[in-house]
HTML snippet that shows the backbone in 3Dmol.js (N, CA, C, O; Angstrom):
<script src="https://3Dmol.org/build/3Dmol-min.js"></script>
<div id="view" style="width:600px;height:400px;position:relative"></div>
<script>
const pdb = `
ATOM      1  N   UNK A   1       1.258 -17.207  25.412  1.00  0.00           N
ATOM      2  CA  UNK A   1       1.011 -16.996  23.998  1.00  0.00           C
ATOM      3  C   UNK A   1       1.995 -17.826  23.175  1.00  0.00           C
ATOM      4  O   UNK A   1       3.195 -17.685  23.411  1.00  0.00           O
ATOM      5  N   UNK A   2       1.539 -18.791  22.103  1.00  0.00           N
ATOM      6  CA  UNK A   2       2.426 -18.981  21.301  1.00  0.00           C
ATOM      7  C   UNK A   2       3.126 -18.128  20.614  1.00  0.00           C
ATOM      8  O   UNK A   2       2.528 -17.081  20.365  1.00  0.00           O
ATOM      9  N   UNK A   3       4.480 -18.243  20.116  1.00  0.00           N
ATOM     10  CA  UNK A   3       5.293 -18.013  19.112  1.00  0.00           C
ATOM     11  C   UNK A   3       6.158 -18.975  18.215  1.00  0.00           C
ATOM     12  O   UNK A   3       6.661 -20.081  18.411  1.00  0.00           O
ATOM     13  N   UNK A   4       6.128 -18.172  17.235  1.00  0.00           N
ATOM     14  CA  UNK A   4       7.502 -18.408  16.098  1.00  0.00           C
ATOM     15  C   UNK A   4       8.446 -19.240  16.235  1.00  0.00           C
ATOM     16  O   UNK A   4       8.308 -19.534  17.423  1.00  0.00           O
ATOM     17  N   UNK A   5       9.475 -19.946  15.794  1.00  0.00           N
ATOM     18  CA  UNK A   5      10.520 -20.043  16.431  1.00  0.00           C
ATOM     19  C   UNK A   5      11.525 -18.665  16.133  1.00  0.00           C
ATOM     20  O   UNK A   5      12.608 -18.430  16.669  1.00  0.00           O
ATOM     21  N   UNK A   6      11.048 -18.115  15.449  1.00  0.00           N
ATOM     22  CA  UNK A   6      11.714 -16.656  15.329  1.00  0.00           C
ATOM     23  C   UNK A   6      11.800 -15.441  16.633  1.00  0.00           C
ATOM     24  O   UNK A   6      12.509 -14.507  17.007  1.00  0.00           O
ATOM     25  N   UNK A   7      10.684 -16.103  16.966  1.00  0.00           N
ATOM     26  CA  UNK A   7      10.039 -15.174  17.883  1.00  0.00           C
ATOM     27  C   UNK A   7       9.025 -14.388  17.753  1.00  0.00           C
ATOM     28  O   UNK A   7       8.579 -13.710  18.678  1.00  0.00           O
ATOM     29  N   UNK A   8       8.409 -14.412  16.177  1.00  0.00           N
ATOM     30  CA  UNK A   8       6.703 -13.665  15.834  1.00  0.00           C
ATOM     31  C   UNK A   8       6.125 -14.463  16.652  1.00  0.00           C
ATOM     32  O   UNK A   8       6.432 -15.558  17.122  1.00  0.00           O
ATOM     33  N   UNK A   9       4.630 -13.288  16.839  1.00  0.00           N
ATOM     34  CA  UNK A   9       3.506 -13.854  17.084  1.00  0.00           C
ATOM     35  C   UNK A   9       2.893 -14.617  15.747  1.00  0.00           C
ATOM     36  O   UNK A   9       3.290 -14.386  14.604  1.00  0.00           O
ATOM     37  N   UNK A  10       1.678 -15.730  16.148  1.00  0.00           N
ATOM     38  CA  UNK A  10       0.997 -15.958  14.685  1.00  0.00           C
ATOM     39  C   UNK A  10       0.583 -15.159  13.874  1.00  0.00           C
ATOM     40  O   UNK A  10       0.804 -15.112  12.664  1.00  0.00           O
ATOM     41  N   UNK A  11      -0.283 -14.233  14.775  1.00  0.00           N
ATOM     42  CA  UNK A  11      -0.511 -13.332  13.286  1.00  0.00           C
ATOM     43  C   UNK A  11       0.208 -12.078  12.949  1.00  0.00           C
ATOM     44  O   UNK A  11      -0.232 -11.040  12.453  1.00  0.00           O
ATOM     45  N   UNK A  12       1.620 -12.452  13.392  1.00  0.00           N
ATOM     46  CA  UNK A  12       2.924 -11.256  12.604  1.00  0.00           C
ATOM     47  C   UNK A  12       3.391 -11.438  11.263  1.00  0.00           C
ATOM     48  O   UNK A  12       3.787 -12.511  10.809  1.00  0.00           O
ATOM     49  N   UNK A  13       3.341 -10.530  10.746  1.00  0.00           N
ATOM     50  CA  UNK A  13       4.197 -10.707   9.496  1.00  0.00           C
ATOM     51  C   UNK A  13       5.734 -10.748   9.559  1.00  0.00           C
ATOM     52  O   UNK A  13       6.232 -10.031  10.427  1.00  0.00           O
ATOM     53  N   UNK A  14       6.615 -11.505   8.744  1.00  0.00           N
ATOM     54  CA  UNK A  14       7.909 -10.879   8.566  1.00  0.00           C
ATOM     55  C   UNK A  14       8.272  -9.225   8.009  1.00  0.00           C
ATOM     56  O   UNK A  14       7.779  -8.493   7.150  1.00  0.00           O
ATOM     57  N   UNK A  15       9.152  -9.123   8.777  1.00  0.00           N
ATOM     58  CA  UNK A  15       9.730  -7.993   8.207  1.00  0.00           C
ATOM     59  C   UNK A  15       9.765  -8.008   6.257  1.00  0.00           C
ATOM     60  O   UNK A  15      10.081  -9.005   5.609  1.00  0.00           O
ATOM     61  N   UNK A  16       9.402  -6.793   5.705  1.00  0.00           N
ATOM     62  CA  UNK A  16       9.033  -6.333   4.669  1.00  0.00           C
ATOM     63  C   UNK A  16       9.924  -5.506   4.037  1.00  0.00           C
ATOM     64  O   UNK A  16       9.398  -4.394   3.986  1.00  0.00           O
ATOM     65  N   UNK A  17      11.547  -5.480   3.278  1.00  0.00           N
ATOM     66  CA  UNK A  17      12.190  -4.589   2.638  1.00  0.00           C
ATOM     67  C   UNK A  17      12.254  -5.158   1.399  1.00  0.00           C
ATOM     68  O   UNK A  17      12.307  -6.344   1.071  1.00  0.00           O
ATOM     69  N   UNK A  18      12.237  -3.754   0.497  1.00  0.00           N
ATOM     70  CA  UNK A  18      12.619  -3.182  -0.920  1.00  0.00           C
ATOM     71  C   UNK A  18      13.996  -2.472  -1.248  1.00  0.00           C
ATOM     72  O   UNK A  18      14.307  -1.426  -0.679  1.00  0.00           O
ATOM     73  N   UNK A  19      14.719  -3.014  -2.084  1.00  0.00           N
ATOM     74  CA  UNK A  19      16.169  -2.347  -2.443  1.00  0.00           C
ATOM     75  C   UNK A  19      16.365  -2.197  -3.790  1.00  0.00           C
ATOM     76  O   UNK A  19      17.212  -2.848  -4.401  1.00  0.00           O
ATOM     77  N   UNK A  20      15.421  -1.140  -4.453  1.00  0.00           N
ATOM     78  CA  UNK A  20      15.742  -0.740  -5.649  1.00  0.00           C
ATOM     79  C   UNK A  20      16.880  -0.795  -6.610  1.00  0.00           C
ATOM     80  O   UNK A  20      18.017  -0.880  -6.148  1.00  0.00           O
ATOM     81  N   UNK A  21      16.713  -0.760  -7.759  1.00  0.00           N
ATOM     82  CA  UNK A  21      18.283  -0.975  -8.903  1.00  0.00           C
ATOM     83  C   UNK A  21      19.218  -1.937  -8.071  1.00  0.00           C
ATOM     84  O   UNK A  21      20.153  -1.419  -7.460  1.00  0.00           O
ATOM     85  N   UNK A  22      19.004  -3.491  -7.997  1.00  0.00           N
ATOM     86  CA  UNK A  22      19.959  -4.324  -7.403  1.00  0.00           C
ATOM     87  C   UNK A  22      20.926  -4.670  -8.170  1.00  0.00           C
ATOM     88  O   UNK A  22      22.093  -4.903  -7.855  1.00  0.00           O
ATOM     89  N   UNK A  23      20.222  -4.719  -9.622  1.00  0.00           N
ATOM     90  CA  UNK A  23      21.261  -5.287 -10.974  1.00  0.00           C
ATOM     91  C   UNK A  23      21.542  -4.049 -11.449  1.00  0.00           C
ATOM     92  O   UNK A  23      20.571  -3.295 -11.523  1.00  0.00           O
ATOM     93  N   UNK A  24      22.694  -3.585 -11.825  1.00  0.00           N
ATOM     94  CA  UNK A  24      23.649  -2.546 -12.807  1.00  0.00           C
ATOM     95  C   UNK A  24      23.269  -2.475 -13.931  1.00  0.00           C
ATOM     96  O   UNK A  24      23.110  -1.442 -14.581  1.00  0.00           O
ATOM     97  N   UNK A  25      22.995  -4.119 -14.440  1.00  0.00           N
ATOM     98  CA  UNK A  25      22.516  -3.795 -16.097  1.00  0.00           C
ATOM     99  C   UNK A  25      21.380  -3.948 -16.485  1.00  0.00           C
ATOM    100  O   UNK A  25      20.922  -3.792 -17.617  1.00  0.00           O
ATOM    101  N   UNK A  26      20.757  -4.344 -15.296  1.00  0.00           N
ATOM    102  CA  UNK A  26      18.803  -4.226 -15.951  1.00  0.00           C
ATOM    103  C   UNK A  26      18.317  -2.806 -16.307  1.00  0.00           C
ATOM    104  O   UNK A  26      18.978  -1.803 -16.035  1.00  0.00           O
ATOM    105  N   UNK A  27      17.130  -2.781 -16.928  1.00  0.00           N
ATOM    106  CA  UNK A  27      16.352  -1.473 -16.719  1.00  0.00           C
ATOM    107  C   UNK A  27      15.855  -1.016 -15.707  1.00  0.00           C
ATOM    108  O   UNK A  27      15.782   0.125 -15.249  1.00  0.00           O
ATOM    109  N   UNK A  28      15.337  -2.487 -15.210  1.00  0.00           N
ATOM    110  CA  UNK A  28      14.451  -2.133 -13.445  1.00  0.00           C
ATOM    111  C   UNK A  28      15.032  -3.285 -12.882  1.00  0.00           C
ATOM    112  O   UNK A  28      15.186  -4.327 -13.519  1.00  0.00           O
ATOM    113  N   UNK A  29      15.353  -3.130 -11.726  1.00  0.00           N
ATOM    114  CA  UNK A  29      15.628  -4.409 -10.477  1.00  0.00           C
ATOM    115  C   UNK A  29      14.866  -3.841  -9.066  1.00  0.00           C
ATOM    116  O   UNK A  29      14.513  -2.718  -8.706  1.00  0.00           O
ATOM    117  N   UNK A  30      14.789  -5.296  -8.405  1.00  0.00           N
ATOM    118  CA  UNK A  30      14.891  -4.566  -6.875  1.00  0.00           C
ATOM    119  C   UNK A  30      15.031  -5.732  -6.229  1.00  0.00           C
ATOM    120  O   UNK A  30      14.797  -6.563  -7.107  1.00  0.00           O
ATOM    121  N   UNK A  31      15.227  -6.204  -5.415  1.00  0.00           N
ATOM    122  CA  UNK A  31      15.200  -6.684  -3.954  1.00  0.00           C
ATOM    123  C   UNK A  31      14.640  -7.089  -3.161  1.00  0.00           C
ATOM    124  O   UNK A  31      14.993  -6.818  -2.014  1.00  0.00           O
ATOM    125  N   UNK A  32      13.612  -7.850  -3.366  1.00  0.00           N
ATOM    126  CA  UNK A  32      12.601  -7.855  -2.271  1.00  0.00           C
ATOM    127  C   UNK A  32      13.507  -8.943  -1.390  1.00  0.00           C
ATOM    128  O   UNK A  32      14.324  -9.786  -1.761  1.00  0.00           O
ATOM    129  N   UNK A  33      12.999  -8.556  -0.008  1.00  0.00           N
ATOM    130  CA  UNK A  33      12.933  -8.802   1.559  1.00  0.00           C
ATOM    131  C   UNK A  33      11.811  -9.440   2.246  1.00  0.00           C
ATOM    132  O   UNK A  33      10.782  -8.774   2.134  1.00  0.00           O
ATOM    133  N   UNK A  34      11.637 -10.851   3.131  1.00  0.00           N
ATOM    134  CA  UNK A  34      10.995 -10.924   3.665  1.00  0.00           C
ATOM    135  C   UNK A  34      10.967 -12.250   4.509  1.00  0.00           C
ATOM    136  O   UNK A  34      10.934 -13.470   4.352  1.00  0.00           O
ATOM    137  N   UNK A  35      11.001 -11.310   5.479  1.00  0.00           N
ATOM    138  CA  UNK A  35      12.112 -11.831   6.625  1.00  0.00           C
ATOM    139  C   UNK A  35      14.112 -12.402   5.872  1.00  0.00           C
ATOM    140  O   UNK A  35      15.030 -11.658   5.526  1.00  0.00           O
ATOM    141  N   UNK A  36      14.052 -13.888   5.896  1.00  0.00           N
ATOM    142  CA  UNK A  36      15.459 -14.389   5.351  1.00  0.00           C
ATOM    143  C   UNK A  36      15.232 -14.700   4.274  1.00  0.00           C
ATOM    144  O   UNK A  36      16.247 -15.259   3.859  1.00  0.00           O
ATOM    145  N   UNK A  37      14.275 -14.677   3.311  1.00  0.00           N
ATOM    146  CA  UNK A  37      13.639 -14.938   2.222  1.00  0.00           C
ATOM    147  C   UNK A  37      13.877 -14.089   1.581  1.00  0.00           C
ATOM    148  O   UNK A  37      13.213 -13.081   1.821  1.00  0.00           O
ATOM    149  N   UNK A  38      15.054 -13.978   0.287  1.00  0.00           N
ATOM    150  CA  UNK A  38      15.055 -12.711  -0.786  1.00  0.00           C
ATOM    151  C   UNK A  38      15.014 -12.943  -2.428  1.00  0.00           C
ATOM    152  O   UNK A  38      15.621 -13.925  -2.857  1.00  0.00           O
ATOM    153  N   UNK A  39      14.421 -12.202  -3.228  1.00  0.00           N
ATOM    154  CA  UNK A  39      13.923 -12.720  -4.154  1.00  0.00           C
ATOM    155  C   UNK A  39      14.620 -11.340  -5.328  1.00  0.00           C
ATOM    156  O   UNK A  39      14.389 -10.168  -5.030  1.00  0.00           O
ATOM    157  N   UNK A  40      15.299 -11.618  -6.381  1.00  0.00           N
ATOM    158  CA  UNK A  40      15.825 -10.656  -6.971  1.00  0.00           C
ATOM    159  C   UNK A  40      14.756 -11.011  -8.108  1.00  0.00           C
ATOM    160  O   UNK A  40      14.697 -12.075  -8.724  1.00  0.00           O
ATOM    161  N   UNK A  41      13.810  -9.744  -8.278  1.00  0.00           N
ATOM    162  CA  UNK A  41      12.903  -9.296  -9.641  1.00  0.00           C
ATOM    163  C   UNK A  41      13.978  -8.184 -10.639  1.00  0.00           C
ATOM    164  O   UNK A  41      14.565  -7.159 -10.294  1.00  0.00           O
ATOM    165  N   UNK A  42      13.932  -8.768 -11.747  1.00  0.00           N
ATOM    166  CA  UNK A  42      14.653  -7.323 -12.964  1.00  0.00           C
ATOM    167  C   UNK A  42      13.758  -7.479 -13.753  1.00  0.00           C
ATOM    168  O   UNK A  42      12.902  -8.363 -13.726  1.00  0.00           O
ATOM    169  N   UNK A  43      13.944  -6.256 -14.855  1.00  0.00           N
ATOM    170  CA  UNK A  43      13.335  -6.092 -16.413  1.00  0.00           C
ATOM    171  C   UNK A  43      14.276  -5.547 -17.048  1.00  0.00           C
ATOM    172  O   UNK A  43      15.039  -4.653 -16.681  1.00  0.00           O
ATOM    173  N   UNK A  44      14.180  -6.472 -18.673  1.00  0.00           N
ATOM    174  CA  UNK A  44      14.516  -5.840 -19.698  1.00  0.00           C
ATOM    175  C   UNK A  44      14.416  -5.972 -20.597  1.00  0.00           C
ATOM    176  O   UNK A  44      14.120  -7.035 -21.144  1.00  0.00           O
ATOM    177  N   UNK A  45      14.715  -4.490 -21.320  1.00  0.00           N
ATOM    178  CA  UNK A  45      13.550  -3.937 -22.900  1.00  0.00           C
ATOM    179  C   UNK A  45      14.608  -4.293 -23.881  1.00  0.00           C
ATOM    180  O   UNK A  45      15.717  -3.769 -23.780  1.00  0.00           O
ATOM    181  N   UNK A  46      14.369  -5.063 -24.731  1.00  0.00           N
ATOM    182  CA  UNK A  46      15.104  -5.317 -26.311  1.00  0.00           C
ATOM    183  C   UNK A  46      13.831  -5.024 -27.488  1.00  0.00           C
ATOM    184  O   UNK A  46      12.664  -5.303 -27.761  1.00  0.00           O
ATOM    185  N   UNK A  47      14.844  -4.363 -27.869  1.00  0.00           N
ATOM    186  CA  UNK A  47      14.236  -3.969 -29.312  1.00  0.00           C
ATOM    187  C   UNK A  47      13.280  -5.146 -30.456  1.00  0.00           C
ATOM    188  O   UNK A  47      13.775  -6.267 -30.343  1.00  0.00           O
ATOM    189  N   UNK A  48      12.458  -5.139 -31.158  1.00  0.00           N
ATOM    190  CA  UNK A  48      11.968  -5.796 -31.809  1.00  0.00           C
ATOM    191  C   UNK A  48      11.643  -7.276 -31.178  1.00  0.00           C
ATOM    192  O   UNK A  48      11.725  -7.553 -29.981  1.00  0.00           O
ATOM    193  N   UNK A  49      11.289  -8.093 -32.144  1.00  0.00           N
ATOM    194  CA  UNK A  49      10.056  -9.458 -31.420  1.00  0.00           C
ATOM    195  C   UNK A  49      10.881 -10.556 -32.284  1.00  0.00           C
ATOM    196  O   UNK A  49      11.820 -10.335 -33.049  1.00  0.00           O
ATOM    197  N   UNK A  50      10.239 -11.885 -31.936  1.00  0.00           N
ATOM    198  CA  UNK A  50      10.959 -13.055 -32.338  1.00  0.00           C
ATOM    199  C   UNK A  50      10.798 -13.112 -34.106  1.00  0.00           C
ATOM    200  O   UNK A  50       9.939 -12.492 -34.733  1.00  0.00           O
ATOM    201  N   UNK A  51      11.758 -13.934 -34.654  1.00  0.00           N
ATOM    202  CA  UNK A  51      11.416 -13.750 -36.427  1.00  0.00           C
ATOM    203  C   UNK A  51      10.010 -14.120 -36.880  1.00  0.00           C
ATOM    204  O   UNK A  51       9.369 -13.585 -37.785  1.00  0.00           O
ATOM    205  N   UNK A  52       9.592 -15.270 -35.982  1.00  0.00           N
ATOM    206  CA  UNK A  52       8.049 -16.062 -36.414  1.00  0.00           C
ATOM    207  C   UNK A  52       7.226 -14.355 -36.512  1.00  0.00           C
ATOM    208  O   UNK A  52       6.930 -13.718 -37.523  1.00  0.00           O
ATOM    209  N   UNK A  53       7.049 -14.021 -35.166  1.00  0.00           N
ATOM    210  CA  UNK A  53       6.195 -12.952 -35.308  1.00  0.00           C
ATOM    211  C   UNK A  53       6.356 -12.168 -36.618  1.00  0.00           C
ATOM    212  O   UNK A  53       5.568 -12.138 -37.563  1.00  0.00           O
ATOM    213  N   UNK A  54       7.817 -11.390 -36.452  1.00  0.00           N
ATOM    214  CA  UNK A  54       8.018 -10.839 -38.322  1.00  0.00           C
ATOM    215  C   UNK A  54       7.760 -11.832 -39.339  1.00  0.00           C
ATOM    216  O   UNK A  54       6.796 -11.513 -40.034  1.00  0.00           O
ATOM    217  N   UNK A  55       8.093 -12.512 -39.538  1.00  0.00           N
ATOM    218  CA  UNK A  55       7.816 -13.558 -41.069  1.00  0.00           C
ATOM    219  C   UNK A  55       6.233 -13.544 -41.030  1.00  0.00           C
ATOM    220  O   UNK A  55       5.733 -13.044 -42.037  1.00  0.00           O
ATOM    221  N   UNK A  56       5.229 -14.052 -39.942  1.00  0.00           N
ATOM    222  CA  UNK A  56       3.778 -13.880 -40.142  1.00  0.00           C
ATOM    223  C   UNK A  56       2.915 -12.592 -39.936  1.00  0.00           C
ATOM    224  O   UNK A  56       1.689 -12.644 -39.837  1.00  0.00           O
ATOM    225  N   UNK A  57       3.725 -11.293 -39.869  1.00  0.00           N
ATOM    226  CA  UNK A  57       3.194 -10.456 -39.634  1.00  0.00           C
ATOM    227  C   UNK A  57       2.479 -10.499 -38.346  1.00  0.00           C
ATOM    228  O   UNK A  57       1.286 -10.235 -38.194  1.00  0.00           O
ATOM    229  N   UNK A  58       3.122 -10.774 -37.642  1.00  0.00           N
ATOM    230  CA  UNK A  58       1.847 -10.661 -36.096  1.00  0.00           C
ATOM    231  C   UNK A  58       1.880  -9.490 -36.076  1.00  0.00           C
ATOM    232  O   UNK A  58       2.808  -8.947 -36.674  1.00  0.00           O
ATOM    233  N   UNK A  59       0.647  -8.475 -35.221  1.00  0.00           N
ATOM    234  CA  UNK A  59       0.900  -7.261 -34.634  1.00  0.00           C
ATOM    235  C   UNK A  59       1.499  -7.183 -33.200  1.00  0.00           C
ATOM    236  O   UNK A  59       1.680  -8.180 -32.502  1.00  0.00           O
ATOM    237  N   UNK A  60       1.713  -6.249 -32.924  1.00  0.00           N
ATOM    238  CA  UNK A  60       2.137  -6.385 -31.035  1.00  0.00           C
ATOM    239  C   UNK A  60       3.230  -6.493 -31.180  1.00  0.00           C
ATOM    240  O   UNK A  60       3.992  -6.677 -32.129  1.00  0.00           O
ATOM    241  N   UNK A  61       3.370  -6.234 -29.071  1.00  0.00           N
ATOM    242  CA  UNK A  61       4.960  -6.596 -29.073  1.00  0.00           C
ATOM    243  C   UNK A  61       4.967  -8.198 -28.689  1.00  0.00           C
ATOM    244  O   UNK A  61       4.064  -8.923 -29.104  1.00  0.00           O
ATOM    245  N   UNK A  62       6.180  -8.776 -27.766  1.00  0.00           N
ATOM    246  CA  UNK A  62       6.412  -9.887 -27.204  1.00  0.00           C
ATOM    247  C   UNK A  62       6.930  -9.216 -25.935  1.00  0.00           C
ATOM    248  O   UNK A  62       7.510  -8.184 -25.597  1.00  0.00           O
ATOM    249  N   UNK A  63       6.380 -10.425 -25.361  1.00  0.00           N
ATOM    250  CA  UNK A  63       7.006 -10.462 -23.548  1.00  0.00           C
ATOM    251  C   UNK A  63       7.037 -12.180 -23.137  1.00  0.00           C
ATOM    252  O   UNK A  63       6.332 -13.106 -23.537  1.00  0.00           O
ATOM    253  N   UNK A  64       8.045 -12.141 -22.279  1.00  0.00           N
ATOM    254  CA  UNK A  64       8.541 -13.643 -21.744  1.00  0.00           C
ATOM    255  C   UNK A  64       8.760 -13.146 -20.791  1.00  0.00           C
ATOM    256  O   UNK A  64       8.777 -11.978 -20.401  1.00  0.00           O
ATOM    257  N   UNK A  65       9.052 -14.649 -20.126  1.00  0.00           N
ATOM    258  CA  UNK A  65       9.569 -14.434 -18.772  1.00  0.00           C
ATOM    259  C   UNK A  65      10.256 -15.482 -18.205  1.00  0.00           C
ATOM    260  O   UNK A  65      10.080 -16.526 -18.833  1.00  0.00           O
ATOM    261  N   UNK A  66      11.013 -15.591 -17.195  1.00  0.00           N
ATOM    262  CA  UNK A  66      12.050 -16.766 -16.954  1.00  0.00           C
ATOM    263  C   UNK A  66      11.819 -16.908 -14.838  1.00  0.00           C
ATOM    264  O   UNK A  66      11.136 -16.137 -14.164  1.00  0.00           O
ATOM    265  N   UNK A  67      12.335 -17.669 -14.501  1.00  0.00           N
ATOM    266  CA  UNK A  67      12.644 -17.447 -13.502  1.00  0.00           C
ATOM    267  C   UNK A  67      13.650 -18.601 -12.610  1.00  0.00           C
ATOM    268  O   UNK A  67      13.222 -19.738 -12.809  1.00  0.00           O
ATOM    269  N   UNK A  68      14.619 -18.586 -11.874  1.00  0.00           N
ATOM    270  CA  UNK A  68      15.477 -19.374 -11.522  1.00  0.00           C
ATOM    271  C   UNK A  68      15.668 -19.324  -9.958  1.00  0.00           C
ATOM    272  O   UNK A  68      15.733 -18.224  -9.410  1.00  0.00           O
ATOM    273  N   UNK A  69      15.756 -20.449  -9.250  1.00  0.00           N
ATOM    274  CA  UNK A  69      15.657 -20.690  -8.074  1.00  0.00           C
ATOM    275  C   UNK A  69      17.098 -21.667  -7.523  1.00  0.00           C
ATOM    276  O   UNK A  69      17.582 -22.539  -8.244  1.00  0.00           O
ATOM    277  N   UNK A  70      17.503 -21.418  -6.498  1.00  0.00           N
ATOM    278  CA  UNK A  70      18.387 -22.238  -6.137  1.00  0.00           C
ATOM    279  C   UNK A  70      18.125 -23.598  -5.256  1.00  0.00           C
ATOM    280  O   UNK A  70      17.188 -23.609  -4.458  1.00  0.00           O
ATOM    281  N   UNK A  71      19.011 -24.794  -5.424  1.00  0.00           N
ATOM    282  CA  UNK A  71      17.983 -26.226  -5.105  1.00  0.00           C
ATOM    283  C   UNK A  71      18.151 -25.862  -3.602  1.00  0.00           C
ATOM    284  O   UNK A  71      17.614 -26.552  -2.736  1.00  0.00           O
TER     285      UNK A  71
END
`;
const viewer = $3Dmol.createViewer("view");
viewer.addModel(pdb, "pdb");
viewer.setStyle({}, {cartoon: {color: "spectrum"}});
viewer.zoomTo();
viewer.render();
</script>
């Protein structure tokens, strides 16, 4: 049978962990795991929306998003 160089079979998955509240000062963080592959997800809530939105009256809230990777 082939394998991995890990040692999976082909149709294995990597190992699969979650580590809730990773960041201290987010609202939400966690941790994802998979296999040597880890990926830090957070959220967080600030009050009110950008000025454009206030000055034109938009309705709603705002949401963005960012994300940063190492080379």
């Amino acid at each position: 049978m082939i394998t991995r160089h890990d040692g999976r079979r082909p149709d294995q998955m990597r190992p699969i962990r979650f580590q809730p509240d990773i960041a201290p000062h987010a609202h939400g963080s966690v941790l994802a795991s998979f296999g040597d592959t880890q990926v830090i997800c957070s959220a967080m809530i600030e009050p009110g929306v950008p000025r454009w939105m206030m000055q034109q009256n938009v309705p709603g809230g705002w949401l963005t998003a960012e994300y940063s990777m190492l080379p």
